[in-house]
C-alpha positions as CSV (number, residue, x, y, z in Angstrom):
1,X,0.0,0.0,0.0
2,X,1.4,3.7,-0.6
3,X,-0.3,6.3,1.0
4,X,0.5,9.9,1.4
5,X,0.0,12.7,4.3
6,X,-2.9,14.5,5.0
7,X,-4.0,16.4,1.8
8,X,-5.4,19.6,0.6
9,X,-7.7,19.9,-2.5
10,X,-6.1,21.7,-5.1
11,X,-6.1,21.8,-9.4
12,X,-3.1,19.7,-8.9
13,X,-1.0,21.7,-11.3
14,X,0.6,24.9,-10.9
15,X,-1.5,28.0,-11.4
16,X,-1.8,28.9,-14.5
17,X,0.1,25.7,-16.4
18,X,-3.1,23.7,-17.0
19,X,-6.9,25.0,-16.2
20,X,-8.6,27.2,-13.4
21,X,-9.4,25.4,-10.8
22,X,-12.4,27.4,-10.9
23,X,-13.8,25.6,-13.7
24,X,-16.9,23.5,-13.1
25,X,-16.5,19.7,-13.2
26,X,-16.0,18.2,-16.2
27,X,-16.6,14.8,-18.0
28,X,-13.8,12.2,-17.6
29,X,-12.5,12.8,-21.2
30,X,-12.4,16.8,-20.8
31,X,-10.3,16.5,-18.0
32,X,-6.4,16.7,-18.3
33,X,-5.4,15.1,-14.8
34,X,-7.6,12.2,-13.4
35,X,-10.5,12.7,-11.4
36,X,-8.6,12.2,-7.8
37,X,-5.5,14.0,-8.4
38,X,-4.9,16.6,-6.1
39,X,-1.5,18.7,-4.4
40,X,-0.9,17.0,-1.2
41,X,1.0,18.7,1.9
42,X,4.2,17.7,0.3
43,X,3.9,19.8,-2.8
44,X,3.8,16.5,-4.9
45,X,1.2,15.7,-7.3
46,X,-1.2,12.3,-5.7
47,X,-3.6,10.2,-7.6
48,X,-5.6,7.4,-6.2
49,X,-4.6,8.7,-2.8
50,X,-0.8,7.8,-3.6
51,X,1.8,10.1,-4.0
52,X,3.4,10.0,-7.4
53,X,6.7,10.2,-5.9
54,X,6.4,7.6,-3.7
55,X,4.7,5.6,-6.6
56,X,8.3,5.7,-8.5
57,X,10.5,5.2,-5.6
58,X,8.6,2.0,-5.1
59,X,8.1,0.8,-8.4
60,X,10.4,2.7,-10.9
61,X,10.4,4.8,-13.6
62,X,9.2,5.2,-16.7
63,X,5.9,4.1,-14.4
64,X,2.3,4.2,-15.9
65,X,-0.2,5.2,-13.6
66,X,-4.0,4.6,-13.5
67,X,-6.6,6.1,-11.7
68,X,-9.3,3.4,-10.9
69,X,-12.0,5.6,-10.3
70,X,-11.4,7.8,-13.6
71,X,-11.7,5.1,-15.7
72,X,-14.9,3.6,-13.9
73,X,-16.4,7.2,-13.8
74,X,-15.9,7.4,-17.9
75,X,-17.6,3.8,-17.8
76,X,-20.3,4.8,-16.0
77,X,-20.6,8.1,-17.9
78,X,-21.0,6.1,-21.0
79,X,-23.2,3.0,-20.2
80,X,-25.7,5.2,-17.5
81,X,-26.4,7.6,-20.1
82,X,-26.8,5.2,-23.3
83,X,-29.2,3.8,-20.9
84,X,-31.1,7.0,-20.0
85,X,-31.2,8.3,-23.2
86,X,-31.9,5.3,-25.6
87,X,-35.2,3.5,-25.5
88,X,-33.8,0.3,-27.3
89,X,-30.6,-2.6,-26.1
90,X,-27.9,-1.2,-25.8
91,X,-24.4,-2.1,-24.9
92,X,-21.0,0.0,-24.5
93,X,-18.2,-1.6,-26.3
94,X,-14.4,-0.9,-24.3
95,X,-12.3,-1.1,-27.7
96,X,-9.3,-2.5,-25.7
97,X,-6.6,-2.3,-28.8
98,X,-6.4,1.0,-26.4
99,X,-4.7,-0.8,-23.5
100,X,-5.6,-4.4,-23.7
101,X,-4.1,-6.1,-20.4
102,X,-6.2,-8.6,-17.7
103,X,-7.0,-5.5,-15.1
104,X,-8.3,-3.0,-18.1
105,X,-10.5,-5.4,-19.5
106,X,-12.0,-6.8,-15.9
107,X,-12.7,-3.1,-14.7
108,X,-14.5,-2.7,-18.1
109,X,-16.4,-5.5,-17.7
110,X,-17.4,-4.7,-13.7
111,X,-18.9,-1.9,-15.0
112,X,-21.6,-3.5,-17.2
113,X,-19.5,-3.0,-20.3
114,X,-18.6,-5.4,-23.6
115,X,-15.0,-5.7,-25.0
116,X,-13.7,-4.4,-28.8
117,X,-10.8,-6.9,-29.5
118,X,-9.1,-7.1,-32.7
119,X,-6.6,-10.1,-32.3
120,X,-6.6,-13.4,-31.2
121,X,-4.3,-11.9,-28.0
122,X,-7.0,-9.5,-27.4
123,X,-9.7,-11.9,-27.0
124,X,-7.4,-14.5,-25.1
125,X,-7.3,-11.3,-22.5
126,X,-10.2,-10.9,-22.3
127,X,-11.9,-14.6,-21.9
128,X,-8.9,-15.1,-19.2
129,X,-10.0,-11.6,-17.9
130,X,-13.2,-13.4,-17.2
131,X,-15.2,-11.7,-19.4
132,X,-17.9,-13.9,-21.1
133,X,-17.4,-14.6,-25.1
134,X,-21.0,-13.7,-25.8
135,X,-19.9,-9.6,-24.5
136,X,-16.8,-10.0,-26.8
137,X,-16.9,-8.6,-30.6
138,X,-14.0,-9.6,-32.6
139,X,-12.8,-7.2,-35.2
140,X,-10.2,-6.7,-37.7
141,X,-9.0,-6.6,-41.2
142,X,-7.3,-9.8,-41.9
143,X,-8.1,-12.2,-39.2
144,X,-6.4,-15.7,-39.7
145,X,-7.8,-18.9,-40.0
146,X,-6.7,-20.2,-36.1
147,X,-7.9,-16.5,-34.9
148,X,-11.2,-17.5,-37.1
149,X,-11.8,-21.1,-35.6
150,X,-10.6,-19.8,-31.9
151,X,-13.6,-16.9,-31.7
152,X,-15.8,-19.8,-33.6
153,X,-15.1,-22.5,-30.8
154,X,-15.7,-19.3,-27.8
155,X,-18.9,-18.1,-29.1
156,X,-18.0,-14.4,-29.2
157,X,-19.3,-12.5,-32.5
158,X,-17.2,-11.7,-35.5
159,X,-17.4,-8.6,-37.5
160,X,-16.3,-9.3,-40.8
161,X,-14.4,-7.1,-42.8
162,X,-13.6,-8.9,-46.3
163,X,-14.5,-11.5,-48.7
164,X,-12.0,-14.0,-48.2
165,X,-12.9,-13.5,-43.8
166,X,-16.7,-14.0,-45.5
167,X,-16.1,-17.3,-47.3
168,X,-14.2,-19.0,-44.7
169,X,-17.0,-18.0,-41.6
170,X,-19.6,-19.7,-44.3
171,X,-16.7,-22.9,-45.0
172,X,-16.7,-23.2,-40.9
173,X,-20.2,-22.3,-40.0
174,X,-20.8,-25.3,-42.4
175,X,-18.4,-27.7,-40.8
176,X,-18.5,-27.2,-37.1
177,X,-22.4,-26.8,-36.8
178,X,-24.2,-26.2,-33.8
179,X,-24.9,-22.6,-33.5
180,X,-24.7,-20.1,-36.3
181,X,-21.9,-18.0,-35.4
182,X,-23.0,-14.1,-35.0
183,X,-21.7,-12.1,-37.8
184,X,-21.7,-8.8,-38.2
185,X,-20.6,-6.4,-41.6
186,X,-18.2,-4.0,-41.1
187,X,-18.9,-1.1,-43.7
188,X,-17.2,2.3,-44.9
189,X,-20.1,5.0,-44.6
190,X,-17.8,7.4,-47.0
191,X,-18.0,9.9,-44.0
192,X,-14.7,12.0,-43.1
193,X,-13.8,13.8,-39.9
194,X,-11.0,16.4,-38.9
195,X,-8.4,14.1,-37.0
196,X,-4.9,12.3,-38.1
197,X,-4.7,10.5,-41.3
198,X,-3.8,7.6,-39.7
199,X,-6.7,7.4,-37.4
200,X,-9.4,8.5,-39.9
201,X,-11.3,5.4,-41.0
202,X,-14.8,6.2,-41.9
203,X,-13.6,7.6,-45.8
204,X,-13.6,5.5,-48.8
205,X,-10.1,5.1,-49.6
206,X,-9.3,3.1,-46.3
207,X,-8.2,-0.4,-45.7
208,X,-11.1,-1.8,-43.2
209,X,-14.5,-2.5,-44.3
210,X,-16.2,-3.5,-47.2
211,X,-17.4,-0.4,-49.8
212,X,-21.1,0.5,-49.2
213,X,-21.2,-0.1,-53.3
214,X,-21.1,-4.2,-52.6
215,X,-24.2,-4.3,-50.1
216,X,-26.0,-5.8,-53.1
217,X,-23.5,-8.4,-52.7
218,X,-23.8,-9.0,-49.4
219,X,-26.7,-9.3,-49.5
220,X,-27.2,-11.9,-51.7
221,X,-23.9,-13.7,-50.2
222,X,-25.8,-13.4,-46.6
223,X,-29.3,-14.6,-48.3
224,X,-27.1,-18.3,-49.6
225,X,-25.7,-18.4,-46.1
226,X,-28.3,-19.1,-43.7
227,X,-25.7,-21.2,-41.5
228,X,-24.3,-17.9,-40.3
229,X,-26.3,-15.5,-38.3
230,X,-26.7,-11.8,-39.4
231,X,-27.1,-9.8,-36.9
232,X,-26.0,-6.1,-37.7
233,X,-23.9,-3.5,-39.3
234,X,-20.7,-2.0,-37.7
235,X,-19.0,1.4,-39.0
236,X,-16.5,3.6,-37.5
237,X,-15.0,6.8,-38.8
238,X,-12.0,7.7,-36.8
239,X,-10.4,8.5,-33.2
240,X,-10.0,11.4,-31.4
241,X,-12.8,13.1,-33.1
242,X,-14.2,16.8,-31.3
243,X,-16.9,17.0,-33.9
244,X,-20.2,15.5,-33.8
245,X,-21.5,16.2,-37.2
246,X,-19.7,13.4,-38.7
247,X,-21.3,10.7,-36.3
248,X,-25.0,12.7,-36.6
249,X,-24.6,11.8,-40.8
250,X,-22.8,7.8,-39.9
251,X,-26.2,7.2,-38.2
252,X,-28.4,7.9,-41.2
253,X,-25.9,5.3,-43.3
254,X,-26.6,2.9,-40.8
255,X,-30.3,3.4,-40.7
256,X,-30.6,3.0,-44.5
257,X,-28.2,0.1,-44.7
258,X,-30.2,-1.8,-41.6
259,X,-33.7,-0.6,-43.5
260,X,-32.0,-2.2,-46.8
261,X,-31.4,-5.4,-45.1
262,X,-34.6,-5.4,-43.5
263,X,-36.6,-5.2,-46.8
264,X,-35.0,-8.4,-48.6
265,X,-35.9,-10.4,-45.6
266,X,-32.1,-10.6,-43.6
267,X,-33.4,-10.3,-40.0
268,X,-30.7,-7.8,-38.7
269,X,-30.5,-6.3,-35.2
270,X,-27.9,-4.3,-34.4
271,X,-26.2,-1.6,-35.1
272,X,-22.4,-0.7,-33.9
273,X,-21.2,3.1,-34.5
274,X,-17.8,2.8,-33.5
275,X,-16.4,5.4,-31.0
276,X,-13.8,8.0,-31.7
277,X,-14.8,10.8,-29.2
278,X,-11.7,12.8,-28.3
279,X,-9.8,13.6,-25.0
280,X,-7.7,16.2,-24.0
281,X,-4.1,16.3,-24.2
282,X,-3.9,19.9,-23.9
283,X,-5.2,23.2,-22.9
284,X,-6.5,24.0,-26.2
285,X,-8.1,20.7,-27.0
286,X,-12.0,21.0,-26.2
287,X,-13.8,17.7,-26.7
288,X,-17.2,16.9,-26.4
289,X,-18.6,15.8,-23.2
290,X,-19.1,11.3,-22.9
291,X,-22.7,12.4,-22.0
292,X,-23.3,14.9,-25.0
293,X,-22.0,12.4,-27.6
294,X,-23.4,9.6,-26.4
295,X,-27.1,11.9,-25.9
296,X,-26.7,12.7,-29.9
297,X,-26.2,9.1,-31.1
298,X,-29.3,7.7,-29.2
299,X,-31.4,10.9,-30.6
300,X,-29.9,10.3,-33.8
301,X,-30.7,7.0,-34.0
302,X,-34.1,7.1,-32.7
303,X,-34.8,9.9,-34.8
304,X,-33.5,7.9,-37.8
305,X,-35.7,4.5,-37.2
306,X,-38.7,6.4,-36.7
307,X,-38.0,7.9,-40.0
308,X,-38.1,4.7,-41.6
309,X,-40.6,3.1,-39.9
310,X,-37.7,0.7,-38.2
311,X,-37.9,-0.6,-34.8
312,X,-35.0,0.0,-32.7
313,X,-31.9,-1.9,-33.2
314,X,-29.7,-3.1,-30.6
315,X,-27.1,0.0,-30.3
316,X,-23.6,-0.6,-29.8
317,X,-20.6,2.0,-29.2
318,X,-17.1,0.9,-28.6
319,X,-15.2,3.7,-27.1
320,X,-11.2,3.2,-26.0
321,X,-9.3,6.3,-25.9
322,X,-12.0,8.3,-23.6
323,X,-12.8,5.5,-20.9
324,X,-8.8,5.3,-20.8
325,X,-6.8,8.0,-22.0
326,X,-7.4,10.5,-19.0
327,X,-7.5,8.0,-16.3
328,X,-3.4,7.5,-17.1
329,X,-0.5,9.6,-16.6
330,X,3.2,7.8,-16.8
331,X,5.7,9.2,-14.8
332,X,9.2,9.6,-15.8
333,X,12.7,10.4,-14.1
334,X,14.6,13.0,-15.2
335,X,17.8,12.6,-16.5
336,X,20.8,15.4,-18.1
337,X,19.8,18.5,-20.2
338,X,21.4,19.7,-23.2
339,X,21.7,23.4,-23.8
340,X,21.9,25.5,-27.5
341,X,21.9,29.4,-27.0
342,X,19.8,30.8,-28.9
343,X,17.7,27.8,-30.3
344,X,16.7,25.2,-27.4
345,X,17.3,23.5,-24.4
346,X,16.5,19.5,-24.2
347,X,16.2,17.5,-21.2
348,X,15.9,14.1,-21.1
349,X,14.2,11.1,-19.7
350,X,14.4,7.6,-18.6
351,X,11.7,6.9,-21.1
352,X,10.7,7.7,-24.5
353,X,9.4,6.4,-27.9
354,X,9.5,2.9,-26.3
355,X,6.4,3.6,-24.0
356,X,5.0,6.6,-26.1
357,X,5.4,6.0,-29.6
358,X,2.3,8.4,-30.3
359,X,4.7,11.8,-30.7
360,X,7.2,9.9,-32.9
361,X,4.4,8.4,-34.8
362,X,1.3,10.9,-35.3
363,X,3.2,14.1,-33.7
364,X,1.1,13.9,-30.8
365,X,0.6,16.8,-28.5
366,X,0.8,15.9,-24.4
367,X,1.0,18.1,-21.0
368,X,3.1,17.3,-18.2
369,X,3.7,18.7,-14.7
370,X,6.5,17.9,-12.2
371,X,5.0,15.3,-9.7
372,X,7.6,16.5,-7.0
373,X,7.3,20.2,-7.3
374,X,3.3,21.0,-8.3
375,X,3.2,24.0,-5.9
376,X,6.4,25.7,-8.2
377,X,6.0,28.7,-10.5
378,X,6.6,28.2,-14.7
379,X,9.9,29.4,-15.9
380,X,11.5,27.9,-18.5
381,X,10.6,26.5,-21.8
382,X,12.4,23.2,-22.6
383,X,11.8,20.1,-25.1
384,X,11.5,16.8,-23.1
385,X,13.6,13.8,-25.3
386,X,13.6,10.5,-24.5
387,X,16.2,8.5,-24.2
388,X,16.5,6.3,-27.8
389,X,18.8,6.3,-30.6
390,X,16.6,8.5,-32.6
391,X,16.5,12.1,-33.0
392,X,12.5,12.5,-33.5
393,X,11.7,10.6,-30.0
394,X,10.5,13.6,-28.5
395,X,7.5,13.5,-25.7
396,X,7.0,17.3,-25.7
397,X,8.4,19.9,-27.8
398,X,8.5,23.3,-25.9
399,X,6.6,22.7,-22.9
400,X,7.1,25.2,-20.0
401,X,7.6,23.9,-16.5
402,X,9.1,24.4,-13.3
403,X,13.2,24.3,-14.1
404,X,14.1,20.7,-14.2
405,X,16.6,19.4,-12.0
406,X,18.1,15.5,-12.3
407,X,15.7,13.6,-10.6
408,X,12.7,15.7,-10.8
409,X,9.5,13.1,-11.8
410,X,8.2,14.1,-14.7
411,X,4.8,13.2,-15.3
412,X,3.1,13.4,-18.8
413,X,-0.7,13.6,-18.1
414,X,-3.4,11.8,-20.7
415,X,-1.0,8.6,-21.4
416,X,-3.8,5.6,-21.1
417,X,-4.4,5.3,-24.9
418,X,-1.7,3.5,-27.5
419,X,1.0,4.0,-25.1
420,X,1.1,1.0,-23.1
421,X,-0.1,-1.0,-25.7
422,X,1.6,0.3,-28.5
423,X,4.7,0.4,-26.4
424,X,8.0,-1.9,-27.8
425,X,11.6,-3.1,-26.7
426,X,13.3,-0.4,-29.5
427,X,17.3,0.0,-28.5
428,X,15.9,-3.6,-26.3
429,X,14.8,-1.0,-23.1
430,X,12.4,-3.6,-21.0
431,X,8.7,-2.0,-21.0
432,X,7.1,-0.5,-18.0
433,X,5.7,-1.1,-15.0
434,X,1.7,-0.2,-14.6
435,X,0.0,0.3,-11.1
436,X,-3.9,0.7,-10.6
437,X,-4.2,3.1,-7.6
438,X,-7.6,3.6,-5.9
439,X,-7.5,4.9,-2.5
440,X,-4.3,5.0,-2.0
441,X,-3.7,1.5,-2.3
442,X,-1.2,0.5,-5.4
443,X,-1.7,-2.8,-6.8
444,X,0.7,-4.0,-9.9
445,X,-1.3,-4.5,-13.3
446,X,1.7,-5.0,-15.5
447,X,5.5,-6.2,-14.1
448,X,8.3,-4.6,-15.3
449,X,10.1,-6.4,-18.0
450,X,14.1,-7.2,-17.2
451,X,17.1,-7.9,-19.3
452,X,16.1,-11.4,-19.3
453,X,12.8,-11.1,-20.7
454,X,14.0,-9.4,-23.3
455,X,16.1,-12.7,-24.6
456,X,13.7,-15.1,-23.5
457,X,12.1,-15.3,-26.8
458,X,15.4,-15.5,-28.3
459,X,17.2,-18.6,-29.6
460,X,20.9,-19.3,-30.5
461,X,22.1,-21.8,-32.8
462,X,24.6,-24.1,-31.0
463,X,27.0,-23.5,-33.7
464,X,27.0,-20.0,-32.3
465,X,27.2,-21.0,-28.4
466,X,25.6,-22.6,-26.2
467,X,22.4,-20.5,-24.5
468,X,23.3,-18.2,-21.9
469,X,19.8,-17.7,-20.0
470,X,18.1,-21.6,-20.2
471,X,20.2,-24.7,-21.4
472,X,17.1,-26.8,-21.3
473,X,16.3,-25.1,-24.4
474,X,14.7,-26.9,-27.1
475,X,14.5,-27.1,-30.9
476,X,11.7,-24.4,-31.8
477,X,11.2,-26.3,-34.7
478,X,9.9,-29.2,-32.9
């Protein structure tokens, strides 16, 4: 357990770096700290009830952090209000490919939610996570035959995404009989939105999804298939989206494609949206509130069936980023600083592109505070660098903070989504540790990798020598 003294409330920044304290509440994914952090009597920023510094002199740095009660408030924000405001089924959707692990995917599913997986390793999580196969959807664009059979034998529902996924879910649902296995149709509406190329994926020229000009084929391919059961439409248009325009016009493609089935006789019953809704990294970002989005899609989609004379479908939403994103920080020890007059001054950390390759990879923006010193003024402007052989790994390009010394803790707020599980072993640096802290109790979620982990995998011919971690090891071709 790590616990800190007696605290006072406070933004838990300094004043002036991040918001006004003064602000109203706001929803989980408009915050930019989690929900509990606060300035204790220390100076140092706590979250969970534990203090950050004591959090890294426990369990080392680079350390990801996650606020238990942020990320079951954004769950709650979610599945209460698609509840309130939809008069249909419903179900929330945690799209884990944004920090699949065992604890991420059990607190999802104590909270009344499904789980998004997109890999065999996903939905091997998230069964051992205990979460039942028939809350599980399976997506992806080129599933492989043992991923195919191994959601087949679970019972979870596939949403198919090509032709060739198509023909071999009719080839098995032929062979292994017993229940029709749930299939959904993942189409692209044609519908784009104002976020990263790399993470818009509602627009025609994309690589998920089947084009909306081939429902005809469907279709008639679902019509000769009758040992597989059709039970919806999925579409999704991007991540980190702030408008809500885009998903307003997704729901009228879904109507007309469900209306469309419906009328040649194909029995479909739900209807997935995707997720997308933004959170903020920064001051300037200003995302819609969970409730607001989530409000809009039920209208939308009521408002849309009753316009086509449609009953309601089941409604499905599978957000990631915004049930995890804000509820993380990762904190970070600081390391030497490298100064150039006139042009910049770097400091480095004990992390980098290894646990955040977001910055490297879609020039992601972040905000960061010093954990140990929350109560000091702003006054200087440096770039943080991480610490890889690469000149772009770069967290934060010039942030201003309190002037770092070695062994500040520097804490980069908003880190829950694609870092942990985008994270790698580049330059072979062992991944991080992850704690879950909830009243100031710190339990381990993920270990911290060590040098031997990272050669465990790795095998060397006896020609070359003999192996230096396990001589018990055997042929990996047998």
């Amino acid at each position: 357990m790590i616990s800190s003294p007696s605290t006072t409330l406070s933004s838990g920044i300094p004043s002036g770096a991040i918001a006004d304290a003064a602000i109203p509440p706001l929803a989980a994914n408009q915050q930019l700290l989690p929900l509990t952090a606060l300035t204790n009597s220390r100076g140092h920023l706590e979250i969970g009830g534990c203090d950050v510094v004591d959090l890294v002199h426990c369990f080392g740095s680079p350390l990801y952090i996650v606020d238990e009660t942020t990320f079951r408030t954004a769950c709650q924000q979610y599945h209460r209000t698609l509840k309130q405001q939809y008069g249909g089924e419903s179900l929330v959707l945690f799209a884990s490919k944004a920090w699949n692990c065992l604890a991420t995917c059990a607190l999802a599913h104590s909270e009344g939610l499904g789980i998004d997986v997109v890999s065999g390793g996903e939905l091997y999580t998230a069964l051992e996570a205990g979460v039942p196969a028939d809350a599980i959807y399976f997506h992806g664009n080129n599933k492989s035959p043992d991923e195919l059979l191994f959601a087949l034998e679970v019972g979870c529902t596939l949403v198919a995404d090509n032709w060739l996924e198509l023909e071999r879910l009719a080839d098995y649902g032929q062979t292994l009989g017993g229940t029709p296995p749930r299939v959904m149709l993942r189409i692209t509406p044609g519908i784009e939105c104002h976020t990263h190329e790399y993470i818009r994926t509602g627009h025609l020229d994309n690589k998920f999804g089947f084009d909306p000009q081939q429902l005809p084929q469907l279709f008639d391919f679902a019509l000769n298939h009758p040992q597989l059961n059709w039970v919806g439409f999925h579409a999704h248009i991007g991540s980190q989206i702030f408008e809500l325009q885009p998903h307003q016009d997704l729901t009228e493609v879904l109507a007309d494609w469900l209306l469309a089935a419906q009328d040649i006789g194909l029995p479909m019953q739900e209807l997935n949206v995707g997720g997308g809704l933004g959170i903020r990294y920064t001051s300037t970002d200003e995302p819609p509130a969970i409730a607001t989005w989530v409000e809009q899609i039920a209208k939308n989609i009521t408002a849309a069936c009753q316009r086509r004379n449609l009953p309601l479908p089941k409604l499905l939403c599978e957000p990631g980023r915004s049930l995890i994103g804000p509820a993380t920080v990762t904190a970070y020890t600081v390391g030497g600083r490298k100064e150039i007059p006139e042009i910049r001054t770097y400091v480095a950390v004990d992390g980098g592109m290894s646990d955040n390759p977001r910055p490297i990879t879609y020039q992601a923006d972040y905000s960061a505070v010093v954990g140990n010193r929350m109560t000091e003024s702003l006054a200087e402007v440096v770039t943080i660098a991480g610490k890889h052989c690469e000149s772009g790994d770069i967290l934060l390009k010039d942030i201003e903070l309190p002037p770092l010394q070695p062994e500040d803790i520097l804490v980069v707020l908003a880190t829950g989504a694609y870092n942990a599980s985008m994270a790698s072993n580049y330059n072979r640096v062992p991944r991080p540790a992850a704690v879950l802290v909830q009243g100031g109790e710190a339990n381990l979620i993920l270990i911290r990798e060590t040098y031997r982990d990272l050669i465990r995998q790795d095998v060397l011919p006896s020609r070359l020598g003999s192996n230096p971690t396990d001589p018990h090891q055997t042929d990996p071709k047998l």
